[in-house]
PyMOL Python script that loads the backbone (N, CA, C, O; Angstrom):
from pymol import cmd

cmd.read_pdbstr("""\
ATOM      1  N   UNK A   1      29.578   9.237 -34.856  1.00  0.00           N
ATOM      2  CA  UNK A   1      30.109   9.126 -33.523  1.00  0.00           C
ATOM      3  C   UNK A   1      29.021   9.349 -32.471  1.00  0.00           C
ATOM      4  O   UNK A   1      28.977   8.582 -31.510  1.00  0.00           O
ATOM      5  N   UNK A   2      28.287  10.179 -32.569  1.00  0.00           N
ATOM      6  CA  UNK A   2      26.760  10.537 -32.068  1.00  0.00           C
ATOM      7  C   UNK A   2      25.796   9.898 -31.958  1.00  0.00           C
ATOM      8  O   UNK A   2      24.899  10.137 -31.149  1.00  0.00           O
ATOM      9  N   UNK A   3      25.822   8.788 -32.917  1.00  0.00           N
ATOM     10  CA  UNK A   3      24.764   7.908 -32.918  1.00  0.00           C
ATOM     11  C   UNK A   3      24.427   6.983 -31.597  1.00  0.00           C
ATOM     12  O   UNK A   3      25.209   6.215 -31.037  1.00  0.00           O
ATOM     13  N   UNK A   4      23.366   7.196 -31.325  1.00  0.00           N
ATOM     14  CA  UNK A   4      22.751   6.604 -30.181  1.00  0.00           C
ATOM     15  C   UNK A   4      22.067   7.558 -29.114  1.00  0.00           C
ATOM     16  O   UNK A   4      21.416   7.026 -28.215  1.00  0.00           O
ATOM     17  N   UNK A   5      22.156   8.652 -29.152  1.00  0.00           N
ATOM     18  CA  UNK A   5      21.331   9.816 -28.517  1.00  0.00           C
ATOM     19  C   UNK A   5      19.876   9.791 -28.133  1.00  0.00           C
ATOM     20  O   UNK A   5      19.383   9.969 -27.020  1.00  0.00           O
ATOM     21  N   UNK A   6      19.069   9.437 -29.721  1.00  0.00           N
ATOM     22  CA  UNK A   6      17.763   9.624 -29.463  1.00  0.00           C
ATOM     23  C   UNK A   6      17.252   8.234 -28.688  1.00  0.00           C
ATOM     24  O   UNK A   6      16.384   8.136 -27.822  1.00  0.00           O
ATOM     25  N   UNK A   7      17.858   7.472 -29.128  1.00  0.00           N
ATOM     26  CA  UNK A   7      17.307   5.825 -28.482  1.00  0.00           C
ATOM     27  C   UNK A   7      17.958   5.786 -26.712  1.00  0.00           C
ATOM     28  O   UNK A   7      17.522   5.071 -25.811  1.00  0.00           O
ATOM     29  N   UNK A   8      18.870   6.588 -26.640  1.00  0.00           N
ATOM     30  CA  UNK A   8      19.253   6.353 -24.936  1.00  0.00           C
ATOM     31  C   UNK A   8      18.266   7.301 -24.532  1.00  0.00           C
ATOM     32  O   UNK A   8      17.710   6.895 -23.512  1.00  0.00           O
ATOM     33  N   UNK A   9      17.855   8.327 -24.895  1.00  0.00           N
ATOM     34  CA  UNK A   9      16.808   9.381 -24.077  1.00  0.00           C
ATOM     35  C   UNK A   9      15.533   8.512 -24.205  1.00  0.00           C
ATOM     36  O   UNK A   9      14.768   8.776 -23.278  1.00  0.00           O
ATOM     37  N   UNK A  10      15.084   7.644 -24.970  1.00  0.00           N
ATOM     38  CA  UNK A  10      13.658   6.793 -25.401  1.00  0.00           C
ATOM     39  C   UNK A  10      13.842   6.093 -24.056  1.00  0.00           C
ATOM     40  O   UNK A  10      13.008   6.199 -23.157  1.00  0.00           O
ATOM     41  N   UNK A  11      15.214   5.213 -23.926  1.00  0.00           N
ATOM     42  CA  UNK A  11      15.144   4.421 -22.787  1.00  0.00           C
ATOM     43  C   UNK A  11      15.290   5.182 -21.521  1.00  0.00           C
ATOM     44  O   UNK A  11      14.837   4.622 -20.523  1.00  0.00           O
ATOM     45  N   UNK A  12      15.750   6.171 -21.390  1.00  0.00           N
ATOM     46  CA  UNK A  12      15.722   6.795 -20.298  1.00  0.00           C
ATOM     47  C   UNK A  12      14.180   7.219 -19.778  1.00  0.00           C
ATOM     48  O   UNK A  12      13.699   7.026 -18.661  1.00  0.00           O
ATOM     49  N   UNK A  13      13.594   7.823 -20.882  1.00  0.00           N
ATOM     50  CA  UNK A  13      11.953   8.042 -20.423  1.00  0.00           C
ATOM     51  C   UNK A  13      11.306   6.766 -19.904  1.00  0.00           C
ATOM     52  O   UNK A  13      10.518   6.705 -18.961  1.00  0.00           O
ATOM     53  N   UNK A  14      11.768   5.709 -20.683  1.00  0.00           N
ATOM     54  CA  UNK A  14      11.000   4.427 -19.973  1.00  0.00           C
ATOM     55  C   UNK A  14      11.453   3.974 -18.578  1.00  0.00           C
ATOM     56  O   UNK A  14      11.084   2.918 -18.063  1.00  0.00           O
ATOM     57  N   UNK A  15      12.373   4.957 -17.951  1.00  0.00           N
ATOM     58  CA  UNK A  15      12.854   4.477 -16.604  1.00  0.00           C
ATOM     59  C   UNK A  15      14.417   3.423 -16.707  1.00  0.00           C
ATOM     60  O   UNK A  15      15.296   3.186 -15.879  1.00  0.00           O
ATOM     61  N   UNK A  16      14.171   2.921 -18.345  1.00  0.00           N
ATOM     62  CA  UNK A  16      15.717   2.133 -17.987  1.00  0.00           C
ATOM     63  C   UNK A  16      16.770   2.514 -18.231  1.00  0.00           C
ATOM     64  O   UNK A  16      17.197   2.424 -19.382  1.00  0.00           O
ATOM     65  N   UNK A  17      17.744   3.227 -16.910  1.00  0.00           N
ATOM     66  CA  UNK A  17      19.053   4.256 -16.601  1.00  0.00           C
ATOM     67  C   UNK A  17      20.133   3.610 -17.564  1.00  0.00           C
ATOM     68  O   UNK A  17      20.868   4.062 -18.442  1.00  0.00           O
ATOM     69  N   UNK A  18      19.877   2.166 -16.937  1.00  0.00           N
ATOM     70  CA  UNK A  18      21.100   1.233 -17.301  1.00  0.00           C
ATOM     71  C   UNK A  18      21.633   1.077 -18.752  1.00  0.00           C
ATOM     72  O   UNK A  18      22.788   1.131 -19.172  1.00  0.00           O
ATOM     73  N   UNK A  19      20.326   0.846 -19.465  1.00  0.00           N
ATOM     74  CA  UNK A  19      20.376   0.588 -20.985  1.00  0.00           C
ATOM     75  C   UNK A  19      20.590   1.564 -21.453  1.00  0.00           C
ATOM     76  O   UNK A  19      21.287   1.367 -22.449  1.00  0.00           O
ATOM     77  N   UNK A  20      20.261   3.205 -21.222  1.00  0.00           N
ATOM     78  CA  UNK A  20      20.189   4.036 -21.768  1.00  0.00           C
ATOM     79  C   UNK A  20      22.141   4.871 -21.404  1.00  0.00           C
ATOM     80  O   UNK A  20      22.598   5.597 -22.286  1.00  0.00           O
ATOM     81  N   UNK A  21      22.758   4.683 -20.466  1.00  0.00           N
ATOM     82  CA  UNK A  21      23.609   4.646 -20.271  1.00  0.00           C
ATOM     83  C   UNK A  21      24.543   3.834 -21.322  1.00  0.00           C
ATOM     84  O   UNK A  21      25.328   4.529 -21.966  1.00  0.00           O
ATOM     85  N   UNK A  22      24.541   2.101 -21.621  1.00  0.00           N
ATOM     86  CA  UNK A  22      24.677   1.508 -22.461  1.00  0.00           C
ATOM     87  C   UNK A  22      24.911   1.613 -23.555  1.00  0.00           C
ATOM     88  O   UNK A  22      25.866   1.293 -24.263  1.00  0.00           O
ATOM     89  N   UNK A  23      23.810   2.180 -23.739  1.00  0.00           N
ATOM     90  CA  UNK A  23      23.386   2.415 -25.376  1.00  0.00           C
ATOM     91  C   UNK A  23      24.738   4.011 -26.037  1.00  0.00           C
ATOM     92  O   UNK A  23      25.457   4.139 -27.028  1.00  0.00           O
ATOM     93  N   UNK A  24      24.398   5.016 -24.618  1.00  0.00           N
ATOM     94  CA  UNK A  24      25.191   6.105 -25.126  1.00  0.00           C
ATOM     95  C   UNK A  24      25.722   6.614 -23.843  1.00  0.00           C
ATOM     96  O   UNK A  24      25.063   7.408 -23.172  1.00  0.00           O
ATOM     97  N   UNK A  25      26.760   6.237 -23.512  1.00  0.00           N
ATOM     98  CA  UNK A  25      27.865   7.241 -22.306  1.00  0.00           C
ATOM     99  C   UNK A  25      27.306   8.592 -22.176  1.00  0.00           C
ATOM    100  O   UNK A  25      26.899   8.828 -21.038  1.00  0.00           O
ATOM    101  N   UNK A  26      27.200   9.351 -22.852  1.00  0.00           N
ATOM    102  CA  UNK A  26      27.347  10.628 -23.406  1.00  0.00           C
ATOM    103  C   UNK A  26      26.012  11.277 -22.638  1.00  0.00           C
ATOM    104  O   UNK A  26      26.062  12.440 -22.236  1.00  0.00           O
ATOM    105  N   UNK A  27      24.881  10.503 -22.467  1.00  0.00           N
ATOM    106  CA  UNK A  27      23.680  10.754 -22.007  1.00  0.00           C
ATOM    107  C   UNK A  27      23.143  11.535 -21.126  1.00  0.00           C
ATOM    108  O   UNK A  27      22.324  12.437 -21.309  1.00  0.00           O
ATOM    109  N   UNK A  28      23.893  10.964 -19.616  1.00  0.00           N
ATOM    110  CA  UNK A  28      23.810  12.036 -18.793  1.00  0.00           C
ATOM    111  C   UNK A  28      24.366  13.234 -18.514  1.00  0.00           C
ATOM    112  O   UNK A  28      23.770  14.085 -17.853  1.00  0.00           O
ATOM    113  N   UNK A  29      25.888  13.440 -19.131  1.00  0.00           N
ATOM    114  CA  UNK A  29      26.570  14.487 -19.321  1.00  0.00           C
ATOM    115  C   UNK A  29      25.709  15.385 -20.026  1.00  0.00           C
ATOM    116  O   UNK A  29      25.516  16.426 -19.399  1.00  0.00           O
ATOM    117  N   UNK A  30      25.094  15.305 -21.202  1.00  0.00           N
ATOM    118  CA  UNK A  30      24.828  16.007 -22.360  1.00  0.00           C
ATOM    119  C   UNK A  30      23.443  16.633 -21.833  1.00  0.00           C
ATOM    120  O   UNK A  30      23.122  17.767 -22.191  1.00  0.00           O
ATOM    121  N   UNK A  31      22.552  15.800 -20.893  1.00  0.00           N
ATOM    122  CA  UNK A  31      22.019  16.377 -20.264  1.00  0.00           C
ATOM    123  C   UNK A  31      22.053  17.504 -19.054  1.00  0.00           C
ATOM    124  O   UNK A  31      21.405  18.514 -18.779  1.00  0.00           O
ATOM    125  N   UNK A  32      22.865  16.974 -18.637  1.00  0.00           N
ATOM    126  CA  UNK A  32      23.209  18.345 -17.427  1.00  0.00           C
ATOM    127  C   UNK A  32      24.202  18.973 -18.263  1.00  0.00           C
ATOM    128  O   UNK A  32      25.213  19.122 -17.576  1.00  0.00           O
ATOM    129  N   UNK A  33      24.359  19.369 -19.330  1.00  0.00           N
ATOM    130  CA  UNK A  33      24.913  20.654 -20.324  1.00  0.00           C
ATOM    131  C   UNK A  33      23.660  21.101 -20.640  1.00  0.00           C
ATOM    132  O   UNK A  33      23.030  22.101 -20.296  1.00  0.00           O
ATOM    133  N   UNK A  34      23.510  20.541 -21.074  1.00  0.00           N
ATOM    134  CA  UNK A  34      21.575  21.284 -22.106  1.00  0.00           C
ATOM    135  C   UNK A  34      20.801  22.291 -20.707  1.00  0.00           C
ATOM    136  O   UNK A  34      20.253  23.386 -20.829  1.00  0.00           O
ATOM    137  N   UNK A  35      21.018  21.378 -19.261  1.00  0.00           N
ATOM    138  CA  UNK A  35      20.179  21.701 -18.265  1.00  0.00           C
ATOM    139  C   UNK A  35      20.699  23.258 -17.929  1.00  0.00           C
ATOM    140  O   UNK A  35      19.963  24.245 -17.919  1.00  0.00           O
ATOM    141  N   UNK A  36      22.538  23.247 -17.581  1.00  0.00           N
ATOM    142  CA  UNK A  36      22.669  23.797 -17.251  1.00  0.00           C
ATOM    143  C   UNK A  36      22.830  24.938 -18.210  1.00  0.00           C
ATOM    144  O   UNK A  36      22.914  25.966 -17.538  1.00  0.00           O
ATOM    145  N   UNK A  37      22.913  25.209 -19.526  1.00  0.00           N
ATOM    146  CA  UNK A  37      22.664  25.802 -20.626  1.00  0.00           C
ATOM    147  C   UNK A  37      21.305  26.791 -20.487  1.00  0.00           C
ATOM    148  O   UNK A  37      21.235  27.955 -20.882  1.00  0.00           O
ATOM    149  N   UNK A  38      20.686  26.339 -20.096  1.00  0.00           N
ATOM    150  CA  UNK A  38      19.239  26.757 -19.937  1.00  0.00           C
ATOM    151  C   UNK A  38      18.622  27.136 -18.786  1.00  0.00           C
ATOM    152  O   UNK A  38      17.540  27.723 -18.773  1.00  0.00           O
ATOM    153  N   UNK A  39      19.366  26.775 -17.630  1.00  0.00           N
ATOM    154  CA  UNK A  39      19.354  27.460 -16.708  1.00  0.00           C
ATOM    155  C   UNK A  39      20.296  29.098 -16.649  1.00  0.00           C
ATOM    156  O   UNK A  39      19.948  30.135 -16.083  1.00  0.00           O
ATOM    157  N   UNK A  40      21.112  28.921 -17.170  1.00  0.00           N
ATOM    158  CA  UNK A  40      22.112  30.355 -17.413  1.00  0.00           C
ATOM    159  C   UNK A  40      21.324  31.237 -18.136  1.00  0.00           C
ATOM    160  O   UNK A  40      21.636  32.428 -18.126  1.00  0.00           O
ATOM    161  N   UNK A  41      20.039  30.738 -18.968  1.00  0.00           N
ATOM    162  CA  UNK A  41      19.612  31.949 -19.656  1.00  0.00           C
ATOM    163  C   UNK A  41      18.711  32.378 -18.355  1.00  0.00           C
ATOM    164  O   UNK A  41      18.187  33.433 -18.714  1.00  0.00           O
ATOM    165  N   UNK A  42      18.315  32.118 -17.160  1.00  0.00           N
ATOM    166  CA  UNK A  42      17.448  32.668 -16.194  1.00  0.00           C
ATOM    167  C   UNK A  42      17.850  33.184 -14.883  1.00  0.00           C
ATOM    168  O   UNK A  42      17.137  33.854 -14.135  1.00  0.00           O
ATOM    169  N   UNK A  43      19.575  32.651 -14.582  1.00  0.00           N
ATOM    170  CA  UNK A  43      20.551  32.403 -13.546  1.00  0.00           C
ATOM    171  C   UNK A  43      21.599  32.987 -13.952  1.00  0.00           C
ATOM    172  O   UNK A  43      21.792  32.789 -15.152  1.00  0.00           O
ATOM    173  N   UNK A  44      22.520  33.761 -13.350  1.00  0.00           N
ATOM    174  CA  UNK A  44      23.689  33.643 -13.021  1.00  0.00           C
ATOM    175  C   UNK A  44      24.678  33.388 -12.656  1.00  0.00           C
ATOM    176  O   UNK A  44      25.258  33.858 -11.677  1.00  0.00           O
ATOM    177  N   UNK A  45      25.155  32.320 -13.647  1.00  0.00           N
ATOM    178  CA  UNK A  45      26.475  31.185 -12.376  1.00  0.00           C
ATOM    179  C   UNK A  45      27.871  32.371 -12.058  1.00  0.00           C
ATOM    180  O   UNK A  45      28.069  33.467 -12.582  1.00  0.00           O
ATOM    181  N   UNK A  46      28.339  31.945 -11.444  1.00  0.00           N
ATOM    182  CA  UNK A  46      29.373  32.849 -10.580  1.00  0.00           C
ATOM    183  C   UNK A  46      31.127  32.523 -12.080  1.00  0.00           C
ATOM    184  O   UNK A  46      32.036  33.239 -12.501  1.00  0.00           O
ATOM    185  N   UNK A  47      30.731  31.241 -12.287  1.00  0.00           N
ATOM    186  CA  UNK A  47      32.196  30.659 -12.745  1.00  0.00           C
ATOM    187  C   UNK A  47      31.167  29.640 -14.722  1.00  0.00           C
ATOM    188  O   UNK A  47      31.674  28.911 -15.574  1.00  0.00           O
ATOM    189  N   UNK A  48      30.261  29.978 -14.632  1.00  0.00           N
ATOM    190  CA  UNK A  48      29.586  29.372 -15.760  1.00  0.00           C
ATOM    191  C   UNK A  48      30.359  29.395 -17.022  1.00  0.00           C
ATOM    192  O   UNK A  48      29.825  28.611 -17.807  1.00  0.00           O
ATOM    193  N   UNK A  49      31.280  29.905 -17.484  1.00  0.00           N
ATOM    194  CA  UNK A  49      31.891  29.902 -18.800  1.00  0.00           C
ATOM    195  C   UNK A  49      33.027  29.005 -18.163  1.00  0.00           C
ATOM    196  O   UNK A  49      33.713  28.568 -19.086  1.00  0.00           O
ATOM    197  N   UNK A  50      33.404  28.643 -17.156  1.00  0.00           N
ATOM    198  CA  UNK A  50      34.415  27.652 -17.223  1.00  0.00           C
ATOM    199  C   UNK A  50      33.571  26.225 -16.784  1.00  0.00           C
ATOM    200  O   UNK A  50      34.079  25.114 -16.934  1.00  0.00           O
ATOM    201  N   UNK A  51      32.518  26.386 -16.350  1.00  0.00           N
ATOM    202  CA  UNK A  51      31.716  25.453 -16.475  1.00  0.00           C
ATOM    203  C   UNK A  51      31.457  24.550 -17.352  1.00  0.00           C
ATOM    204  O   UNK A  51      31.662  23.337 -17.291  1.00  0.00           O
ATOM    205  N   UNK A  52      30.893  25.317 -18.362  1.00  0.00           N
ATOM    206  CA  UNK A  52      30.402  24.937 -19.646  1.00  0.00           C
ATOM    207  C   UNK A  52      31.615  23.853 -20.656  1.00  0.00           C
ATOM    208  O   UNK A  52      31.570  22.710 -21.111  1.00  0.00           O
ATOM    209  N   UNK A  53      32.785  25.154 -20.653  1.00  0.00           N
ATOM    210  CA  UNK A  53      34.103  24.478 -21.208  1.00  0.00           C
ATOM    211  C   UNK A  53      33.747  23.095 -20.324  1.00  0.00           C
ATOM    212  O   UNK A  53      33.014  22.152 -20.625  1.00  0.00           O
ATOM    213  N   UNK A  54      34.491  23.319 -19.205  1.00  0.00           N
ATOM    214  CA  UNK A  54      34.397  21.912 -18.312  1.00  0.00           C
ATOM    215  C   UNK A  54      33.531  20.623 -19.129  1.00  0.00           C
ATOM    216  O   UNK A  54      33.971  19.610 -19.671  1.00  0.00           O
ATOM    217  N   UNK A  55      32.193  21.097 -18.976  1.00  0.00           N
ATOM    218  CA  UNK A  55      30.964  20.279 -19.578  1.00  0.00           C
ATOM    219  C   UNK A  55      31.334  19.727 -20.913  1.00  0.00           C
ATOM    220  O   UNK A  55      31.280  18.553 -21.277  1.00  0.00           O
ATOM    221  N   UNK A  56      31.716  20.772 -21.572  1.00  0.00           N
ATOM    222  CA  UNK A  56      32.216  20.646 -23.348  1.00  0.00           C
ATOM    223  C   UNK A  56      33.242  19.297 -23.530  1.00  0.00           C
ATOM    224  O   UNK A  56      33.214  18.381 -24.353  1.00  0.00           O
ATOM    225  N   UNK A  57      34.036  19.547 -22.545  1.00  0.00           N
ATOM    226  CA  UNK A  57      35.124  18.737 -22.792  1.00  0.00           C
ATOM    227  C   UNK A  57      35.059  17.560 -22.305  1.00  0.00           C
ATOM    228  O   UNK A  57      35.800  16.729 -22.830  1.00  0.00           O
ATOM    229  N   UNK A  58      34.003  17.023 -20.952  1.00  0.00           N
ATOM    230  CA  UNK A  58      33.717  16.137 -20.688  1.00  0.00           C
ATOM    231  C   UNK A  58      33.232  15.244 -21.448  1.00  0.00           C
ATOM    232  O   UNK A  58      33.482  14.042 -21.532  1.00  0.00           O
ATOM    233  N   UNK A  59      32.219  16.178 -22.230  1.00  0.00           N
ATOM    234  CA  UNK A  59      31.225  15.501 -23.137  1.00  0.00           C
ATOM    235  C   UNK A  59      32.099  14.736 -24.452  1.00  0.00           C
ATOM    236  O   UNK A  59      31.798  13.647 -24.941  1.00  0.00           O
ATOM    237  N   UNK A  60      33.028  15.445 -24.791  1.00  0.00           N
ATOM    238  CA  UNK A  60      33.281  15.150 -26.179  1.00  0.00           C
ATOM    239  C   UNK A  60      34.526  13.843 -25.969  1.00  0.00           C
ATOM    240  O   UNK A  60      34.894  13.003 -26.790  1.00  0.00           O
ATOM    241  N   UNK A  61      34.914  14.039 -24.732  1.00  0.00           N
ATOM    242  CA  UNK A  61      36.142  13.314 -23.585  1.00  0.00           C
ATOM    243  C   UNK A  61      35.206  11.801 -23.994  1.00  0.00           C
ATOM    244  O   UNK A  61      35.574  11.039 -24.888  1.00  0.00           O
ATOM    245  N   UNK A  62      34.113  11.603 -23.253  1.00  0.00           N
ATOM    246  CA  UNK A  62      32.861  10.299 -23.363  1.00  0.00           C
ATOM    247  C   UNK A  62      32.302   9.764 -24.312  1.00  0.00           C
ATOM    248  O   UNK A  62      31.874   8.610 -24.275  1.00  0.00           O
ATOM    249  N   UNK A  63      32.185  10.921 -25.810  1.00  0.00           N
ATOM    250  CA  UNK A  63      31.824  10.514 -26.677  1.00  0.00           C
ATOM    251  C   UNK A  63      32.768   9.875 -27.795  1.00  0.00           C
ATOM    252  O   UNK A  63      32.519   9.057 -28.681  1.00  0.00           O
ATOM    253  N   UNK A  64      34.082  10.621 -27.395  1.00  0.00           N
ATOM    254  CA  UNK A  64      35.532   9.847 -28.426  1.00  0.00           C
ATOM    255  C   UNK A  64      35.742   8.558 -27.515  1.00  0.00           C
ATOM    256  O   UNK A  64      35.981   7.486 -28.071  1.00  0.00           O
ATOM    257  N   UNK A  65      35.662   8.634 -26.169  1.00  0.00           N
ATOM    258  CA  UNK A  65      36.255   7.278 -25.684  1.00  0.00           C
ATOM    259  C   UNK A  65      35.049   5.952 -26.199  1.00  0.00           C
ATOM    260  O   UNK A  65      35.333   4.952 -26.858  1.00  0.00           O
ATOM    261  N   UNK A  66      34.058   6.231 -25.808  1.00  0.00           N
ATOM    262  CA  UNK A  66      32.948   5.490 -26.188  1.00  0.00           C
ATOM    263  C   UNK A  66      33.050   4.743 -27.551  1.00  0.00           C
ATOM    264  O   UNK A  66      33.189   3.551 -27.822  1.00  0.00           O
ATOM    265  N   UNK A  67      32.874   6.427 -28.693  1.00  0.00           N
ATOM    266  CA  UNK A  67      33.026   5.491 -29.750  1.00  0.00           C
ATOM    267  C   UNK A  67      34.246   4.804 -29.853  1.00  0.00           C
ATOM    268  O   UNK A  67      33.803   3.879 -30.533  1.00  0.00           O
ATOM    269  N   UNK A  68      35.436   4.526 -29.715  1.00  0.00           N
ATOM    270  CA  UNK A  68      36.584   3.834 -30.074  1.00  0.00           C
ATOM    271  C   UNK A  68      36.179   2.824 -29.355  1.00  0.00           C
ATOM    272  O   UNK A  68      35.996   1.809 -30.027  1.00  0.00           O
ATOM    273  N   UNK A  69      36.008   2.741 -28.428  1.00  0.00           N
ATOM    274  CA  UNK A  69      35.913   0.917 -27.244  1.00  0.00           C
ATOM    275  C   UNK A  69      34.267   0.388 -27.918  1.00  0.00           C
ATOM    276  O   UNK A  69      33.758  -0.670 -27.548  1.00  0.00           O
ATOM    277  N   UNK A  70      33.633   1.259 -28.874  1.00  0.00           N
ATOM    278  CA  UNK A  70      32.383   0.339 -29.318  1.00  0.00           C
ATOM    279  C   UNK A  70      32.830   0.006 -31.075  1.00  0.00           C
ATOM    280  O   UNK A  70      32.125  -0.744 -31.750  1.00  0.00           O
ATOM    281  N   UNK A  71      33.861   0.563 -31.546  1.00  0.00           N
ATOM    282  CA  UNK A  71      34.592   0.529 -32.675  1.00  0.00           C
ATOM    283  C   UNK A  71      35.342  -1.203 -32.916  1.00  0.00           C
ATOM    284  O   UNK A  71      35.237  -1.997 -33.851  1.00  0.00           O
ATOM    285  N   UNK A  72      36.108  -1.273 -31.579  1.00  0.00           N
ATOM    286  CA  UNK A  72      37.023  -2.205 -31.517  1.00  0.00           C
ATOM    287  C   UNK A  72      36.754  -3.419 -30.705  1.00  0.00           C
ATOM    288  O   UNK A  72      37.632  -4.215 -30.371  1.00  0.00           O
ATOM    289  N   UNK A  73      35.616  -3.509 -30.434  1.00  0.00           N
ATOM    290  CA  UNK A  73      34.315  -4.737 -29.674  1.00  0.00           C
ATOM    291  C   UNK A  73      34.182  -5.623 -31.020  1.00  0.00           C
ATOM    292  O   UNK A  73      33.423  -6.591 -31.049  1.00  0.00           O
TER     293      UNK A  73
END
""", "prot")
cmd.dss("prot")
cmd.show_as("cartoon", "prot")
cmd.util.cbc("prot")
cmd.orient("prot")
């Protein structure tokens, strides 16, 4: 279901948003989790554990819809 991660971040380093979007929904979400993940170990968010959930569920929300509509293409 995951598959496509490392090749959308490849295209993302090369500057192309679009393809790398394309390739994996999941991309930019998963990034601003990781970001904000790692910022909490240096920061204190006020509301960060409902954040995160938030993030969690988004993510996994993009990655089930994704794979089914690239399932049935």
């Amino acid at each position: 279901m995951g598959c496509g991660f490392q090749r959308a971040f490849s295209l993302l380093l090369k500057g192309d948003f679009i393809a790398a979007f394309q390739m994996y929904p999941a991309i930019y979400t998963l990034l601003l989790l990781g970001l904000f993940l790692i910022a909490g170990l240096f920061v204190k968010f006020k509301y960060s554990e409902k954040i995160k959930i938030g993030l969690v569920i988004l993510n996994l929300l993009i990655i089930v819809v994704s794979y089914i509509i690239k399932i049935n293409q």
